[in-house]
C-alpha positions as CSV (number, residue, x, y, z in Angstrom):
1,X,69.5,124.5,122.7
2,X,67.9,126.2,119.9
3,X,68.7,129.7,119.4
4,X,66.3,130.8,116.7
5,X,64.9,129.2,113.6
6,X,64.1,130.4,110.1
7,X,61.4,128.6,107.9
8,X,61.4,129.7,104.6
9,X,59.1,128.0,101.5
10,X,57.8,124.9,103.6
11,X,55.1,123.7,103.1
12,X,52.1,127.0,103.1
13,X,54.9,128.7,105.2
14,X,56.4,131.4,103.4
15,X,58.8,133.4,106.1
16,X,58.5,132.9,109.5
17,X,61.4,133.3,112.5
18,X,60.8,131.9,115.8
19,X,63.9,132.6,119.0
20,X,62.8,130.0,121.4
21,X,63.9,130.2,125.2
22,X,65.4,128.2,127.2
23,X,63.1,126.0,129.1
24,X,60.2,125.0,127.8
25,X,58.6,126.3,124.3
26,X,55.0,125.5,123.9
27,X,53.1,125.8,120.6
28,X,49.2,126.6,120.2
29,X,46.7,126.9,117.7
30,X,43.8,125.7,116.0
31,X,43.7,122.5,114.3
32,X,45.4,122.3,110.9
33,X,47.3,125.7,111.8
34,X,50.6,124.6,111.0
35,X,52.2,124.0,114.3
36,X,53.1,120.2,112.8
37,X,55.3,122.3,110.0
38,X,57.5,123.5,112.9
39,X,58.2,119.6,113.7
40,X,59.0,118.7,109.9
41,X,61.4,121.7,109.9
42,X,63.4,120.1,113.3
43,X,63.1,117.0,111.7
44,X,64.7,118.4,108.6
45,X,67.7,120.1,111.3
46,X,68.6,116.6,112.5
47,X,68.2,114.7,109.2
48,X,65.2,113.7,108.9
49,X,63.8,112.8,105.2
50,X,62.8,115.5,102.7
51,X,60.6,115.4,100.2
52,X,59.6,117.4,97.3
53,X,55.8,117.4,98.5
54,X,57.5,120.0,101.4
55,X,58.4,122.6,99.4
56,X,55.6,125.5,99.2
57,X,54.0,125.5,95.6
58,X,56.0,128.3,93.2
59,X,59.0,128.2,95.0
60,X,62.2,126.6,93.5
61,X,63.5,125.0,97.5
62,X,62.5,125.7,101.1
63,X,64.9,126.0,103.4
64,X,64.8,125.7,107.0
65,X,67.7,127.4,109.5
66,X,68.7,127.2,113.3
67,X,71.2,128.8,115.8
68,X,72.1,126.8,118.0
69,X,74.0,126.9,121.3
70,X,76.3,124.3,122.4
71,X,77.6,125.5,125.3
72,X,75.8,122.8,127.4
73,X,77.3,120.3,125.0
74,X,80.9,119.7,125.5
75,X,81.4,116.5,123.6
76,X,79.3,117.5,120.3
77,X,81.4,120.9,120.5
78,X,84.4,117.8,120.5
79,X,82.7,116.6,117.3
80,X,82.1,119.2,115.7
81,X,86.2,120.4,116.2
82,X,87.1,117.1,114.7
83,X,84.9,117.7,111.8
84,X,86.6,120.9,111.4
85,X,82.9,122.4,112.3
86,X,83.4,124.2,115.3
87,X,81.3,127.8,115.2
88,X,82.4,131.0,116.9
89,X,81.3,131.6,120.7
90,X,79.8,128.1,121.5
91,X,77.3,128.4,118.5
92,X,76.5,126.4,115.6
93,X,74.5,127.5,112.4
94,X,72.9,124.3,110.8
95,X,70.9,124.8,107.4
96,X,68.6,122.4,105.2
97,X,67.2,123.3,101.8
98,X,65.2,121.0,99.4
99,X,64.6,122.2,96.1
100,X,61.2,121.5,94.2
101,X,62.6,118.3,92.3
102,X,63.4,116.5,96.1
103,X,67.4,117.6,95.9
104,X,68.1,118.0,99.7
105,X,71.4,119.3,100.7
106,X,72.7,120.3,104.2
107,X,75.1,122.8,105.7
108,X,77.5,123.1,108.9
109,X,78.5,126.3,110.1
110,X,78.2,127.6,106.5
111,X,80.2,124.4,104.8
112,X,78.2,121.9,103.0
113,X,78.1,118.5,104.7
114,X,76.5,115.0,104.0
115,X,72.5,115.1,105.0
116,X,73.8,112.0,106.8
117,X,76.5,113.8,109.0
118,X,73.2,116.1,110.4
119,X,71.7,113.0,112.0
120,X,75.2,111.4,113.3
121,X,75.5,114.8,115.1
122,X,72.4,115.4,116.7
123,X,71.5,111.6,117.3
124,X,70.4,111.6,121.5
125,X,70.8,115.5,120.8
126,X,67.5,116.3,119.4
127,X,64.8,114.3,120.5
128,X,61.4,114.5,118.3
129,X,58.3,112.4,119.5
130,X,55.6,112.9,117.6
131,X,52.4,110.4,116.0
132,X,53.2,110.3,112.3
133,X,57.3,110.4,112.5
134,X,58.9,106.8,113.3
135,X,60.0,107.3,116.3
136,X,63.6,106.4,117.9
137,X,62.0,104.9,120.4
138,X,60.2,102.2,119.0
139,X,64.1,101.3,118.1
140,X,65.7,98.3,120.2
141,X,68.8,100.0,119.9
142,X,67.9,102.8,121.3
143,X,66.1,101.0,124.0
144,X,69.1,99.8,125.1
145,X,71.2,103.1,124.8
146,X,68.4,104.8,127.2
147,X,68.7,101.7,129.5
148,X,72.8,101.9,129.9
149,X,72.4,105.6,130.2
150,X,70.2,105.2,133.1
151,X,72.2,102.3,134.8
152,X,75.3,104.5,133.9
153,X,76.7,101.4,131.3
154,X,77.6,104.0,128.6
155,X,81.3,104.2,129.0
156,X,81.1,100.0,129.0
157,X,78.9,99.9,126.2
158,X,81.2,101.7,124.3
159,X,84.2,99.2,125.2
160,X,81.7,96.4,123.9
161,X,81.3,98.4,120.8
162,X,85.0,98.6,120.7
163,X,86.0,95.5,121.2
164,X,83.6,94.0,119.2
165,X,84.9,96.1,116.0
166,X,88.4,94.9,116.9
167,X,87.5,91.7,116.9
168,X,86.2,92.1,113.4
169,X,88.6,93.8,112.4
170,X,90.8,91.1,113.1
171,X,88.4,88.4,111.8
172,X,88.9,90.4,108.3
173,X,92.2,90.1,107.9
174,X,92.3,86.7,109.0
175,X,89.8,85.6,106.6
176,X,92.5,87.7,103.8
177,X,95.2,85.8,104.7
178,X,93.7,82.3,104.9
179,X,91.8,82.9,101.5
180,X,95.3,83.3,100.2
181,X,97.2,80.4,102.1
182,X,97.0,78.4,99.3
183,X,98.1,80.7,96.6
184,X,100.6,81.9,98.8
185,X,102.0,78.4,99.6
186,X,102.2,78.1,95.2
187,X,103.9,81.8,95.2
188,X,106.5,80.0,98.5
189,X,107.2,77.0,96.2
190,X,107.7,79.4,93.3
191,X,110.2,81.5,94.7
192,X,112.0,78.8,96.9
193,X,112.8,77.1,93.3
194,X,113.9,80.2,91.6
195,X,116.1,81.8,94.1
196,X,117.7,77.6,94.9
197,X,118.0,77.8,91.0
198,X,119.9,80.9,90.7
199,X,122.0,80.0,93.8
200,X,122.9,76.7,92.3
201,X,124.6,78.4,89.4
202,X,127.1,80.7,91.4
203,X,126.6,82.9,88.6
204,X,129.6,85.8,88.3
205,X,129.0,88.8,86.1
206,X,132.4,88.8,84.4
207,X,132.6,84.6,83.9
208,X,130.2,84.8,80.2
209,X,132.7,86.1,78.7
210,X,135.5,84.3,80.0
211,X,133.3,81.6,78.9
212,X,132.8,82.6,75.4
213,X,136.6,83.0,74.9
214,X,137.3,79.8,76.3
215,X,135.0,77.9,74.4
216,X,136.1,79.5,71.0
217,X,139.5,79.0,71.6
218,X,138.7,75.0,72.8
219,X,136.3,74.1,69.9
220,X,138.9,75.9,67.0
221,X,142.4,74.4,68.6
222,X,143.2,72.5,65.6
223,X,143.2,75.4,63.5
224,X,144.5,77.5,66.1
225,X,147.5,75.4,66.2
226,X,148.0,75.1,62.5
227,X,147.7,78.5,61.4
228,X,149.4,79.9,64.2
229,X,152.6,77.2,64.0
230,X,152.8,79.0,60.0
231,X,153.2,82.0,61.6
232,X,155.4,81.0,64.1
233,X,157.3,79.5,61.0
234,X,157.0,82.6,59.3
235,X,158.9,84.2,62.2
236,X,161.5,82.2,63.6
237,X,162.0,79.7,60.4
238,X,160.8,76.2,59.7
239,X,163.1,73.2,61.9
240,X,161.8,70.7,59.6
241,X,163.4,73.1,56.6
242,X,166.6,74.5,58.0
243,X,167.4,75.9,54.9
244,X,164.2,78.2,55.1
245,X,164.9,81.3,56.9
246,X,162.5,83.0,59.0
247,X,161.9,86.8,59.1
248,X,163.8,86.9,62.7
249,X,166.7,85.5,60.6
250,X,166.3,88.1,57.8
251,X,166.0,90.7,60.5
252,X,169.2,89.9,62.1
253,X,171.0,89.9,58.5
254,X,169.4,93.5,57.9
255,X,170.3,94.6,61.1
256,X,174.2,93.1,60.9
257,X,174.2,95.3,57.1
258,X,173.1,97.9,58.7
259,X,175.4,98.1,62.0
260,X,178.5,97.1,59.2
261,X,177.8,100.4,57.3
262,X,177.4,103.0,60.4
263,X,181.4,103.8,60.4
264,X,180.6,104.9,57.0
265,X,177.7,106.7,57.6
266,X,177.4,108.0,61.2
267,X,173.0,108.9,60.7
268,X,172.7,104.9,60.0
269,X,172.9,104.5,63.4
270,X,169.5,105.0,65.0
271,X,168.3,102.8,62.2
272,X,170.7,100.1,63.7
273,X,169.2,101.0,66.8
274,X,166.0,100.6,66.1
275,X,166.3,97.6,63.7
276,X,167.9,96.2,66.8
277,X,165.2,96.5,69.1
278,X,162.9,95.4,66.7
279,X,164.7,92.2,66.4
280,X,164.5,91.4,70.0
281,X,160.7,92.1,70.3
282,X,160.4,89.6,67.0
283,X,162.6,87.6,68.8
284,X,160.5,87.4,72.0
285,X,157.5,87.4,70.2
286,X,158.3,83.9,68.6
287,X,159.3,82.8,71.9
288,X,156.4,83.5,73.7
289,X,153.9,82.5,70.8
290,X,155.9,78.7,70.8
291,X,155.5,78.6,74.5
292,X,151.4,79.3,73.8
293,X,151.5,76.8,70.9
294,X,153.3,74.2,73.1
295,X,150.7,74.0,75.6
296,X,147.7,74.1,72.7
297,X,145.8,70.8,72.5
298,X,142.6,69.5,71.9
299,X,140.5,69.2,74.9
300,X,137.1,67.7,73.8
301,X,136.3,66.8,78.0
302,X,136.6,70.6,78.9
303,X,134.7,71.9,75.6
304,X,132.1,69.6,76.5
305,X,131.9,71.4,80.1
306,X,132.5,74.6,79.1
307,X,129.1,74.3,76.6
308,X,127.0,72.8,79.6
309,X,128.0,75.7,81.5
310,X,127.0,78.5,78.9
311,X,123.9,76.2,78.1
312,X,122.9,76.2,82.0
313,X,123.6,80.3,82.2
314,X,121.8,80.9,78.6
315,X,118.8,79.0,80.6
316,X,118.9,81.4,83.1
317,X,118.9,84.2,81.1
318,X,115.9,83.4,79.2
319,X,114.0,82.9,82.4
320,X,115.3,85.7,84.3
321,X,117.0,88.5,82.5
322,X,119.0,90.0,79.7
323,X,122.1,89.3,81.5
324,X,123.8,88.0,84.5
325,X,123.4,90.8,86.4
326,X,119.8,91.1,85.9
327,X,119.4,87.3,87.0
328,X,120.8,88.5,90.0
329,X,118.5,91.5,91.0
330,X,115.7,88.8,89.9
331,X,117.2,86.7,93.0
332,X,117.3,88.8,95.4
333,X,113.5,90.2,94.5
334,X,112.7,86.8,94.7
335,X,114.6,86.1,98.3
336,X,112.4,89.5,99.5
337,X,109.1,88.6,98.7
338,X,109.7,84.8,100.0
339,X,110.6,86.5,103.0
340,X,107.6,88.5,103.2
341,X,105.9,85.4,102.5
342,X,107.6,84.0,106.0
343,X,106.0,86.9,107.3
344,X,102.3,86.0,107.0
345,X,102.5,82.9,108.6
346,X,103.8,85.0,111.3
347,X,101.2,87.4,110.9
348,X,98.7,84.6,111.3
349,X,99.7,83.3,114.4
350,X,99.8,86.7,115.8
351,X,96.5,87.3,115.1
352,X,95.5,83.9,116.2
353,X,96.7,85.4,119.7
354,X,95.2,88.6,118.9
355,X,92.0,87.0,118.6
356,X,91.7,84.5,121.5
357,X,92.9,88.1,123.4
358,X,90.6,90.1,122.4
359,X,87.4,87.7,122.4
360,X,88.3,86.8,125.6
361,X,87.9,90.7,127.0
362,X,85.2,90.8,125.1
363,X,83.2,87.9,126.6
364,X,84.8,89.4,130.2
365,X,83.2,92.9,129.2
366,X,79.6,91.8,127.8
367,X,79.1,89.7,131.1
368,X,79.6,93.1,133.1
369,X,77.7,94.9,130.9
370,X,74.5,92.1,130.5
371,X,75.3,92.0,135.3
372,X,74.5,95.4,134.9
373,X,71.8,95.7,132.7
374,X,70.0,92.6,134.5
375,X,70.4,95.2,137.7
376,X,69.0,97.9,136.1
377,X,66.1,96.7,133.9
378,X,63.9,96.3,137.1
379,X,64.6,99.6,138.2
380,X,64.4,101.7,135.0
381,X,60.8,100.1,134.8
382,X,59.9,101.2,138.7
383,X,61.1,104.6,138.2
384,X,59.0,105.1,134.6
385,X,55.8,103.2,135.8
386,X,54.7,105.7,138.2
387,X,55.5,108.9,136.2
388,X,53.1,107.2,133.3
389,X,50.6,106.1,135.7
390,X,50.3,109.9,136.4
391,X,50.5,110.8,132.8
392,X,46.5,109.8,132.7
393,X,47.7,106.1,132.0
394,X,46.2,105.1,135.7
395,X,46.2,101.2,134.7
396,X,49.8,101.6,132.9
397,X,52.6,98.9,133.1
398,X,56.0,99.3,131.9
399,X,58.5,96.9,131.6
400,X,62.4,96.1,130.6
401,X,63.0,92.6,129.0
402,X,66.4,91.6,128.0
403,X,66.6,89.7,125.0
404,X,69.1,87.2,124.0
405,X,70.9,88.5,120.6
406,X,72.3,85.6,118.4
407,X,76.0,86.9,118.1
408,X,77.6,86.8,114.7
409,X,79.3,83.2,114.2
410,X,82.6,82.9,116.3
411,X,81.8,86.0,118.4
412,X,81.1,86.1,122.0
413,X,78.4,88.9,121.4
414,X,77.2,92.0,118.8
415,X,78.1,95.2,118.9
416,X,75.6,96.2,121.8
417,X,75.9,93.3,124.0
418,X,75.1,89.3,124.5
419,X,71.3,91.1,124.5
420,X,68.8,93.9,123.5
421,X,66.9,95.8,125.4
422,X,62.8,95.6,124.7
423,X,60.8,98.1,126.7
424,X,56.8,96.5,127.2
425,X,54.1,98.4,127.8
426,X,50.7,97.4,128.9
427,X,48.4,100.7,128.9
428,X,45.3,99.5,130.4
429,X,45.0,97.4,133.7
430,X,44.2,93.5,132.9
431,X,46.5,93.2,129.5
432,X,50.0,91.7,128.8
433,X,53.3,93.7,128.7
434,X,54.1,93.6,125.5
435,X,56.5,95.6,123.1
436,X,56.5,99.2,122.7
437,X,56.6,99.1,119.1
438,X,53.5,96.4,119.2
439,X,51.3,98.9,121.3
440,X,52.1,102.2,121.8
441,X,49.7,104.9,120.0
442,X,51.1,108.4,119.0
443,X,49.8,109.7,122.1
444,X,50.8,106.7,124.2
445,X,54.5,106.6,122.6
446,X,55.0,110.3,123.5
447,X,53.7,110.2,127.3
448,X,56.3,106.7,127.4
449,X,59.0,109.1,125.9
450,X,58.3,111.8,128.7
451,X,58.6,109.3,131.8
452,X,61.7,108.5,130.1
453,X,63.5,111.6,129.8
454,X,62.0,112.1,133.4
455,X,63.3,109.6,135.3
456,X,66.8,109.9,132.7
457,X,66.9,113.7,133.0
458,X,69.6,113.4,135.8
459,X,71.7,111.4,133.6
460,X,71.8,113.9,131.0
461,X,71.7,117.8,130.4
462,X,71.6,120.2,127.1
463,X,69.2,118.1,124.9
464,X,66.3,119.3,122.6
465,X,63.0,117.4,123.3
466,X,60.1,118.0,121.1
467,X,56.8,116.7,121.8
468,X,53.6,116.1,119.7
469,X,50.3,114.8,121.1
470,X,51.8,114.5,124.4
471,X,48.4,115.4,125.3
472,X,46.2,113.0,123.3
473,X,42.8,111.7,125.2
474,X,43.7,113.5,128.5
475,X,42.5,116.5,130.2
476,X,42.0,118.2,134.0
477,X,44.3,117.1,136.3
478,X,45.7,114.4,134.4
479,X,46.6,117.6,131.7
480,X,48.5,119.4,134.2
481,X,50.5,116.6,135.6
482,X,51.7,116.5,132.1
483,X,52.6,120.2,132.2
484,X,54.3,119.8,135.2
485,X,56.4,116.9,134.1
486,X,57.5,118.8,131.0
487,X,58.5,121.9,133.2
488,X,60.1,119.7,135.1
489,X,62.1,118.0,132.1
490,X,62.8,121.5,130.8
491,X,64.8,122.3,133.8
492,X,67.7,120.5,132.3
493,X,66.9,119.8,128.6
494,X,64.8,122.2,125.9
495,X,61.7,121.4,125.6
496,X,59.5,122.0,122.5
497,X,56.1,121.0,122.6
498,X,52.8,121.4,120.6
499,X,49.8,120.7,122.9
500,X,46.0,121.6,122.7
501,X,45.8,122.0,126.2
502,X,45.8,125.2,128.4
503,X,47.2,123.2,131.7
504,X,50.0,122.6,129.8
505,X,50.6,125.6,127.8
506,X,50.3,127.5,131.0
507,X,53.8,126.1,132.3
508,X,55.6,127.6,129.1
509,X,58.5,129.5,129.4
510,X,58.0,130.9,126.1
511,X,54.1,130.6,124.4
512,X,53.9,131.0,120.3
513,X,50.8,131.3,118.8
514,X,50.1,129.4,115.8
515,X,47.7,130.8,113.3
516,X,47.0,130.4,109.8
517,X,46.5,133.4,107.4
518,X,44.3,133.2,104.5
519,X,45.3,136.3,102.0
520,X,43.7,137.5,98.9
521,X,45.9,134.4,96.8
522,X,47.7,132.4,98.9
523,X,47.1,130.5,102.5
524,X,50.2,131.6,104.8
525,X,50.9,130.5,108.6
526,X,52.0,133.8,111.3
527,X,53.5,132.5,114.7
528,X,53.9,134.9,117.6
529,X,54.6,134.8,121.1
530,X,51.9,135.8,123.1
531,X,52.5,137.4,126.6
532,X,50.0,139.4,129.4
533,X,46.5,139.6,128.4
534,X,47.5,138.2,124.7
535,X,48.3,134.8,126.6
536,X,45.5,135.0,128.4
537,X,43.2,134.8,125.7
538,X,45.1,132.2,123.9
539,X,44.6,129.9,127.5
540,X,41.1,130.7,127.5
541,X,40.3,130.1,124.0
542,X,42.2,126.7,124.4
543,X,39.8,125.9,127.1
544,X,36.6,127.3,125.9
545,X,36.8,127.7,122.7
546,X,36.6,131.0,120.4
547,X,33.6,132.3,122.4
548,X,35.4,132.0,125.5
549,X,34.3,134.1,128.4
550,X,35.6,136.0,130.9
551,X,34.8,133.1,133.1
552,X,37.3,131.5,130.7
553,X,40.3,133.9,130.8
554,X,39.9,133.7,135.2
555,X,41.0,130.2,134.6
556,X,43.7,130.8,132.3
557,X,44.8,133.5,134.6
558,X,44.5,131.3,137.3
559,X,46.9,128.3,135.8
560,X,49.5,131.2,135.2
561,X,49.8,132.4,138.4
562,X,49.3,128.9,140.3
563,X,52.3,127.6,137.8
564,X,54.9,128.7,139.9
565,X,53.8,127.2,143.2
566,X,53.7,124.4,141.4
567,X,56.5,123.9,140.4
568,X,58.6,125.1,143.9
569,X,56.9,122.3,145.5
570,X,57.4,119.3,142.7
């Protein structure tokens, strides 16, 4: 419920506070007073539209402001914790300013929040009927929300929803993957040729440069073999030339003066020594260097092969990295992403199961839900028929069509159902049912909206209802059945209503008066509650006008005091 509520700059209000009751809030005043500004500022609460044209003329913004209580409301108290919103003591401060060049911003217990997040909140929360603001009723959604609350469909409604997003959902990423089966069988083929390419080539990391040497040493063996055989000459003498000594030879000489002279000269010794050992490692040397020349022979076959390997790996590394082992870490990359490739073709048939899955509880749960509304249509429309007919619509006729909704292709159903809901109305006895939206005047649309929340009032508790022209072209007893309805309502819900008549401002729990104040500059707007005599003379002016007399002010005393009897036996 609504706590209080501050109006500041809107429209020729410039300050006003109002702390409604619990119950059932009625406004009065003349015509043109400014009870309708009360409505735009509720509508502005629950995110209505705001225009610049609202803002009082010299001010920079208006501003409107409510308390409200939320105790009764358990699951927007669960909102508002997930929004990280939640007030202090089961009360929420909601704010609205619009500045004078149409800015409109919003707050949630004091943190600014999206205009849009004000209407999400307080959607079936805050109820406004009134003739000049589109109303949620004339909405087919709606319709059908009201007629699943009443037939207790909410909870199934809300699997429908669910399962219908799923199946979206999964419809999305279907239509992803299939719009990039082809370039992802191009990306397969790709990688299936690079990584059999790499794999064919059993590269090793340390064979290039085995490689390199093998090939130098292949494609120079004929100089290899000559220049080294000089040396090898040069060391170990010449066969062909047995008179040409070698240095081997001239070591050994050197070595025998040497070892001749070391009884003379004890110190040549280590020279010996080491002359010696030098001679053996010459010695060996030569050996080991005829053994490598022996086997040294031009081998054009394995040069040839030797080439078309470095070719083949040289390839490689121009496609795939500066070396081997980057070729490699290419590959495996490669082998990865294929396998991920693999993957969505998995993927695909998974959600190929998904899908037949999940349409198939879908179908299973729209049946249930279009069984029950096909139950509960007939009924909603008995119980609402008779509350309007009393609502001074004696000829009234309200119906509940369900409409067949075209689902979206491939989809059992939409988001609400295989159908929508239409509630028909036929105000006056002889003509057709036909839609609300088609036929309903202000006046009409808000008694239809009361035999709603009437015959819905046990399905739900804690809402705000606020009515306008509730009370257009009736009167007498047709007036107070109205009153009584909304007292009625107001047992369960908060009910805010502007009316014109005393028989239903007498059933107020709370009575504000609405006035307009004309100063020495400016036009202004005072609201008051009115109590005792004060009342009184607001009833009896409402039914006889400004000159009312005391004849007047028995009646209005007389729908006080008869309004609790009234109610006790409804």
């Amino acid at each position: 419920m609504i706590d209080s509520l501050r109006i500041e700059s809107l429209a020729i209000v410039e300050s006003l506070e109002l702390e409604f009751a619990p119950g059932l809030n009625v406004l009065t005043g003349e015509t043109g007073a400014g009870k309708s500004i009360v409505l735009g500022a509720l509508s502005l609460l629950a995110g209505g539209r705001a225009t610049a044209r609202s803002v009082r003329d010299g001010a920079d913004q208006a501003s409107v402001e409510a308390l409200f209580r939320t105790e009764a409301l358990p699951d927007l108290e669960r909102e508002l914790a997930e929004r990280e919103l939640a007030g202090d003591e089961h009360e929420l401060i909601v704010r609205r300013s619009v500045s004078a060049a149409g800015r409109s911003r919003a707050w949630l217990s004091g943190r600014l929040t999206p205009i849009a997040a004000l209407a999400e909140l307080f959607q079936g929360r805050v109820e406004i009927s009134s003739q000049h603001d589109s109303q949620s009723l004339l909405r087919s959604e709606r319709q059908g929300e009201l007629l699943d609350r009443w037939a207790g469909l909410a909870p199934l409604r809300d699997e429908v929803a669910a399962g219908f997003a799923r199946l979206r959902e999964i419809a999305a990423e279907r239509e992803r993957l299939q719009a990039a089966t082809r370039e992802r069988e191009q990306r397969r083929d790709f990688l299936v040729f690079q990584v059999n390419e790499i794999d064919e080539a059993k590269l090793d990391p340390e064979e290039v440069g085995a490689l390199h040497a093998l090939r130098s040493r292949l494609a120079h063996a004929d100089r290899i073999g000559r220049d080294a055989g000089a040396a090898l000459a040069r060391l170990a003498g010449d066969p062909s030339e047995p008179e040409a000594t070698g240095a081997a030879d001239q070591m050994a000489d050197a070595a025998h003066t040497l070892s001749s002279l070391v009884d003379l000269d004890p110190e040549l010794a280590p020279f010996a020594e080491r002359l010696d050992g030098a001679l053996a490692e010459v010695r060996e040397l030569a050996r080991d260097l005829e053994r490598r020349l022996d086997g040294l022979e031009a081998e054009p076959a394995r040069l040839a092969q030797t080439e078309e390997r470095l070719h083949r790996i040289e390839q490689l590394l121009r496609k795939y990295g500066a070396d081997v082992s980057e070729v490699l870490v290419h590959r495996d990359a490669a082998a990865a992403e294929l396998e991920a490739l693999e993957g969505a073709d998995a993927r695909e048939a998974e959600l190929e199961q998904a899908w037949q899955r999940e349409r198939d509880a879908l179908a299973a749960r729209a049946a249930e839900l279009t069984h029950g509304r096909e139950a509960a249509a007939g009924a909603l429309a008995k119980a609402v028929q008779p509350v309007l007919r009393e609502l001074a619509m004696p000829g009234a006729r309200f119906g509940v069509e369900l409409v067949p909704a075209t689902p979206p292709e491939g989809l059992p159903c939409g988001a609400g159902g295989c159908e929508s809901a239409e509630f028909t109305l036929s105000a006056n006895k002889g003509e057709k049912l036909r839609p609300l939206r088609q036929v309903a005047s202000g006046g009409e649309l808000s008694r239809a909206f009361l035999a709603l929340k009437q015959a819905l009032r046990e399905q739900s508790a804690g809402m705000v209802l606020v009515f306008d022209e509730v009370d257009a072209g009736i009167s007498g007893e047709a007036a107070e059945r109205v009153g009584l309805r909304l007292a009625e309502l107001a047992e369960r819900h908060q009910v805010l209503c502007i009316t014109h008549l005393p028989q239903i401002a007498a059933y107020a729990t709370r009575h504000f008066q609405v006035k307009k104040a004309s100063g020495r500059r400016r036009t202004g707007v005072s609201i008051a509650v009115v109590e005792g005599e004060a009342r009184v003379d607001e009833l009896a002016r409402m039914a006889g006008g400004d000159r009312a007399g005391e004849a007047a002010r028995d009646y209005a005393r007389e729908l006080i005091s008869t309004r609790g009897g009234k109610l006790a036996s409804a």
